[in-house]
C-alpha positions in Angstrom: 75.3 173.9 51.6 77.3 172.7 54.5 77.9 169.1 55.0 75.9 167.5 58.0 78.2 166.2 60.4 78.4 162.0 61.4 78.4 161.8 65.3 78.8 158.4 67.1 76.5 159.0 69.9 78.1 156.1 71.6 81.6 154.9 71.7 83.9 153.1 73.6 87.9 153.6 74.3 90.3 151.7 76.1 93.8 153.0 77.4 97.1 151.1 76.1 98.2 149.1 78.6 101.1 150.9 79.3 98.6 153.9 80.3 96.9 152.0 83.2 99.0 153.0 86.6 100.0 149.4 87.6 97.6 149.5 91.3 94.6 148.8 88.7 96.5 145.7 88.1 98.1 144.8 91.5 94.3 145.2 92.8 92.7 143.4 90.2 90.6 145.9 89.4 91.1 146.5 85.5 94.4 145.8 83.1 95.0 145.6 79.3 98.0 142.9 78.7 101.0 143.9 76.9 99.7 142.2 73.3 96.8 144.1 73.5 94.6 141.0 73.1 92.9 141.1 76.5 91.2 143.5 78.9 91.2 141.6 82.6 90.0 142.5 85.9 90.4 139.7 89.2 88.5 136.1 87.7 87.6 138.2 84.7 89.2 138.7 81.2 87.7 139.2 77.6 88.9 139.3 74.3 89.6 142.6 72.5 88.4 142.0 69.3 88.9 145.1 67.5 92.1 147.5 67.2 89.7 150.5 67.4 89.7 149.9 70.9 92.5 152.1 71.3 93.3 155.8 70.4 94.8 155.9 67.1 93.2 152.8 65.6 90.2 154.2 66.8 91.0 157.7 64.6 91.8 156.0 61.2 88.9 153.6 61.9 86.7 156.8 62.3 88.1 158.7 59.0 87.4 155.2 57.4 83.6 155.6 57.9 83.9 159.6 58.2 82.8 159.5 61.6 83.8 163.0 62.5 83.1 163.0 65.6 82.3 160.7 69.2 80.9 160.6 72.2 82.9 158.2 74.9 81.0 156.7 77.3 83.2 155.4 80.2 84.2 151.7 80.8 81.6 149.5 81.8 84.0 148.1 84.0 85.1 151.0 85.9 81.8 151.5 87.5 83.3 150.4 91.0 80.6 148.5 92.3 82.3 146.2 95.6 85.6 147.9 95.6 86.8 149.8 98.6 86.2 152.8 98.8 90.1 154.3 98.3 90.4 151.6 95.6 87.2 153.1 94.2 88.2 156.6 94.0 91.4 156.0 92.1 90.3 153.6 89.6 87.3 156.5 89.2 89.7 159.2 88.9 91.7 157.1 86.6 89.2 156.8 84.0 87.9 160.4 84.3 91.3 162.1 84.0 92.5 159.6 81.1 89.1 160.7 79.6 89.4 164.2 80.0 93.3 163.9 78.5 91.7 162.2 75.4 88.6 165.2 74.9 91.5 167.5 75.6 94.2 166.0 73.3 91.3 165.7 70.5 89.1 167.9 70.6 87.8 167.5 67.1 87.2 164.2 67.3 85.9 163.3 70.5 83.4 164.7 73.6 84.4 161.9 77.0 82.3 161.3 79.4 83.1 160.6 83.6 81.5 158.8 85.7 81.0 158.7 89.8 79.9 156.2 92.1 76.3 156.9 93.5 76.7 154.9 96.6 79.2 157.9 98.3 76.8 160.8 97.1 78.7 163.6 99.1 81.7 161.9 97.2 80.1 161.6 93.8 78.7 165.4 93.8 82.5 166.1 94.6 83.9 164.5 91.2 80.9 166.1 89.4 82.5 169.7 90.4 86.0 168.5 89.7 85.6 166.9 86.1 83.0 169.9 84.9 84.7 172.7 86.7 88.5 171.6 86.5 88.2 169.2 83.2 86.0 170.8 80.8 83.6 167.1 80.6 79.9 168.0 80.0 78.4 164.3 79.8 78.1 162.6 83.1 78.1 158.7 82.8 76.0 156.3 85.3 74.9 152.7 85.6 71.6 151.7 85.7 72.3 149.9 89.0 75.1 150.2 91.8 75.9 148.4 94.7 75.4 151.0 98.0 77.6 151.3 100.9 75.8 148.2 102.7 76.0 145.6 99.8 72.3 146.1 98.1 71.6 146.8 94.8 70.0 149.8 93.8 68.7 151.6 90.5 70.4 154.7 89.8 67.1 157.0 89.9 66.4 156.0 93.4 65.2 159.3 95.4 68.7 158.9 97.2 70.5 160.0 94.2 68.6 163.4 93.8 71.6 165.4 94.8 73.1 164.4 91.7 70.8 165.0 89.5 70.0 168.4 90.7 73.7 169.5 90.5 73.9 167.6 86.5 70.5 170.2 85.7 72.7 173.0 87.2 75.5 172.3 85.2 73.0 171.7 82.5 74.6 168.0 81.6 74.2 165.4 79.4 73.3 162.0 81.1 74.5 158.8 79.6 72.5 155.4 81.6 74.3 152.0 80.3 73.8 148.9 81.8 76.5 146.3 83.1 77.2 144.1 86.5 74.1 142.2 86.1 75.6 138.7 86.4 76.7 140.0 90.6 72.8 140.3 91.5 70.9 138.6 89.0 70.8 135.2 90.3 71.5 133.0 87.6 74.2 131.3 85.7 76.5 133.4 83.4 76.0 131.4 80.2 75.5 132.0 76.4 76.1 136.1 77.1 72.5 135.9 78.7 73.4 139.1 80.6 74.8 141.2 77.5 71.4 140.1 75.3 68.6 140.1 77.4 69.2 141.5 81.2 71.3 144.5 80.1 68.1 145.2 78.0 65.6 144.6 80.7 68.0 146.9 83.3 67.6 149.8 80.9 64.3 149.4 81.2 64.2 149.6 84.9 66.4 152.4 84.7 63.6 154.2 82.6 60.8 152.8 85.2 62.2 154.9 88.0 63.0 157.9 86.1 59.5 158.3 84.4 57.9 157.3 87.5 60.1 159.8 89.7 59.1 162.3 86.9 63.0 163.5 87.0 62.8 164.8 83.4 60.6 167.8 84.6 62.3 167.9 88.3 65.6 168.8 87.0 64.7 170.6 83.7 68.7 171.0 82.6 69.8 167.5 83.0 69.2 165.6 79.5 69.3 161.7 79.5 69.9 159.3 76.8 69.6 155.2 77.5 72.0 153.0 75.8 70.7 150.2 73.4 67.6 152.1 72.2 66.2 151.5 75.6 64.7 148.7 73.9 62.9 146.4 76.7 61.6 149.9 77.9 59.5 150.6 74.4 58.1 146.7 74.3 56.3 147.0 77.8 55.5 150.6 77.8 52.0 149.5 77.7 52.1 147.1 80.6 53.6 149.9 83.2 50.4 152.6 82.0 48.1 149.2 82.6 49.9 148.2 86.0 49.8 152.3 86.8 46.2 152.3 85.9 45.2 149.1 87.0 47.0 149.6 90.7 47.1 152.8 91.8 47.5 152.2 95.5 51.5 150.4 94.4 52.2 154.1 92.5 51.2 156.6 95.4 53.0 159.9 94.9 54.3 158.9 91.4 54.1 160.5 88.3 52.6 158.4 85.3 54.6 156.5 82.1 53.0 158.4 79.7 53.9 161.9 81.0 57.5 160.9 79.8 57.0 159.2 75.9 58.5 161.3 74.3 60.0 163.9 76.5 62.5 166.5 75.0 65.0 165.5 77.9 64.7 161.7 77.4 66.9 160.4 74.4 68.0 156.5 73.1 70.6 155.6 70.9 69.9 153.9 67.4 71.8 150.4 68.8 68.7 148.2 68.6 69.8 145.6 65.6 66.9 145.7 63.4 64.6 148.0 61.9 61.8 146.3 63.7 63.0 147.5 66.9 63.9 151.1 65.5 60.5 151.5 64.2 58.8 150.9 67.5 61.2 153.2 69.0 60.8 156.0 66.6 56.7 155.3 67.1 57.1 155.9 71.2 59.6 158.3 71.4 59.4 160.4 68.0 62.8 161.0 65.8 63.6 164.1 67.6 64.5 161.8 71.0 66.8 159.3 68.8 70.8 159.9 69.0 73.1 157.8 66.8 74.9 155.6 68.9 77.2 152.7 67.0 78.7 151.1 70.8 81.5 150.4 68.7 84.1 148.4 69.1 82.4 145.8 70.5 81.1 143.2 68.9 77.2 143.8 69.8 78.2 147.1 68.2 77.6 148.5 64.8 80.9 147.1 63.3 81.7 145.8 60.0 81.1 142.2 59.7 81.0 140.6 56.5 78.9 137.7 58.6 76.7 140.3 59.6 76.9 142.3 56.3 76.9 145.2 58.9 78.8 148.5 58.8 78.6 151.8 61.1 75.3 153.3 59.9 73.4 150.2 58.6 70.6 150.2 60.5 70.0 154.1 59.2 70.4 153.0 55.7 68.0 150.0 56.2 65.5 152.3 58.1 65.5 154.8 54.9 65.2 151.8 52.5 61.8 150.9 54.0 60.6 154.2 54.7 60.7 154.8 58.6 62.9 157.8 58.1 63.5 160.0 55.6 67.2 161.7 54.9 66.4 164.7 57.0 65.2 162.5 60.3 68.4 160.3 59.1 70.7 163.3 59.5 69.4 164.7 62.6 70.3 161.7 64.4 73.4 161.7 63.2 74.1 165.4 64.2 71.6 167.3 65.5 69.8 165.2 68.3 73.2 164.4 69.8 74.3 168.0 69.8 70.9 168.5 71.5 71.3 165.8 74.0 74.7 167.0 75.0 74.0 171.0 74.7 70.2 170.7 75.5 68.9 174.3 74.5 72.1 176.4 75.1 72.8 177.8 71.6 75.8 178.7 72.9 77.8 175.4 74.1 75.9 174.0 70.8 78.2 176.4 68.6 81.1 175.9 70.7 80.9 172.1 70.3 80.2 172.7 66.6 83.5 174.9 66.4 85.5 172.3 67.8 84.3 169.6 65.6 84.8 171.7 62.6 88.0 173.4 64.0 86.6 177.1 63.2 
């Protein structure tokens, strides 16, 4: 019998410095310094805490936990929300081509994601073309909110953005929503990582709002998306949006109801929720089928080893199967299948190619 394969749903790469052109520093916009022990934009900087952040620590940090394979999401910070729009383009193009160079170089080891700017849709449907037609990418990357062309924020499944979404279902793509810039519109004070534990959380879950209630899932029948961190504020109030639907149908005119989406095949979450708590309520909404294994290593809120954590890549699985919320089989479909699903969706086809190229046969 064949081995199931172990793929990280959701990873996270940065270039060596040396690989970031030098107008990404000039401009502020996004540098690694020469030690390696900082990634910095303008009034910004944070600690790299793991060597896995980069390529080939990254590789023997996978074989150490035989990871076989992973999915990179873009960077957080290269979303591009308040840049010009020139500056904007290039730090875009940046990350997508450095991505696609990575999937390119690796093939085995690692499916990249890109990722456009929805406030310049014309612009953004433009990259899409580019990066699937030119680049080979398949898994289109996008925030949960972005800043448009007059300074307001937005969520990403606003009706504006349809263009998109309808040219990700013709190229039949995976979606990847993750959360980040809430500290420039929430207004409070950046302090104790509020944004990183709780608002990143409860931006996911708007995210999710607007999708389900735009009923996108069924409107563009190709396009498959998966919310980072388990979607996790989104499965604790699921019962207060069908009450406030219910209760208030004259705020929801035209819009489809939260329950038509639990459990949608097009609508998937990663595994990164912490505890088994958590998992179990996610498994209970959504079903195991809609679960991809996501580790949103290296960081530190990922699944890393930490002796202070006792944690290691796969824990929360382990823990899961210990107290009975999934069996091995449910274990080993979110480790392979579901993600192959998520980023193949039904086409047997790119599903055996993607095998193939993980397996090198």
């Amino acid at each position: 019998m064949k081995r199931k394969l172990r793929i990280n749903g959701h990873s996270h790469l940065l270039p060596y410095p040396e690989e970031i052109p030098k107008f990404m520093e000039d401009k502020g916009i996004f540098w690694v310094d020469k030690d390696r022990k900082f990634m910095l934009q303008k009034d910004w900087s944070r600690p790299v805490t793991d060597s896995s952040f980069f390529l080939n620590e990254k590789l023997a940090w996978m074989e150490r936990y035989k990871i076989d394979h992973a999915v990179v999401l873009n960077l957080s910070q290269l979303y591009g929300n308040g840049l010009r729009v020139e500056e904007m383009k290039q730090a875009l193009r940046f990350q997508n081509d450095f991505n696609a160079q990575v999937q390119h170089n690796n093939p085995s080891k690692f499916t990249c994601g890109f990722v456009v700017h929805p406030g310049f849709v014309r612009g953004a449907l433009w990259e899409i073309e580019r990066c699937v037609e030119e680049l080979g990418l398949q898994l289109l990357c996008l925030p949960t909110h972005y800043m448009d062309t007059i300074g307001t924020w937005r969520c990403i499944f606003d009706e504006e953005n349809e263009p998109i979404f309808e040219l990700a279902s013709k190229y039949n793509l995976a979606v990847e929503i993750h959360p980040y810039d809430g500290e420039k519109f929430i207004k409070l004070e950046n302090t104790a990582w509020r944004f990183h534990l709780i608002w990143m959380l409860a931006q996911c879950a708007d995210a999710y709002h607007f999708l389900t209630l735009n009923g996108y899932a069924d409107k563009y029948p190709n396009m498959r998306t998966c919310f980072a961190h388990g979607g996790q504020l989104a499965q604790m109030n699921l019962g207060r949006r069908i009450q406030g639907f219910d209760g208030r149908p004259d705020l929801f005119e035209g819009k489809v109801h939260p329950r038509k989406s639990v459990g949608h095949k097009n609508i998937f979450f990663d595994t990164l929720v912490h505890d088994t708590g958590g998992l179990e309520l996610l498994l209970k909404n959504q079903g195991s089928n809609q679960v991809v294994m996501g580790l949103d290593d290296p960081y530190p809120l990922g699944e890393m080893e930490s002796e202070k954590q006792s944690s290691y890549p796969g824990k929360i699985l382990d823990l899961a199967k210990d107290r009975n919320i999934l069996n091995q089989e449910q274990c080993d479909a979110i480790w392979e299948d579901n993600v192959i699903q998520w980023l193949c969706g039904d086409d047997k086809a790119a599903k055996k190619k993607l095998v193939n190229r993980i397996t090198n046969e």
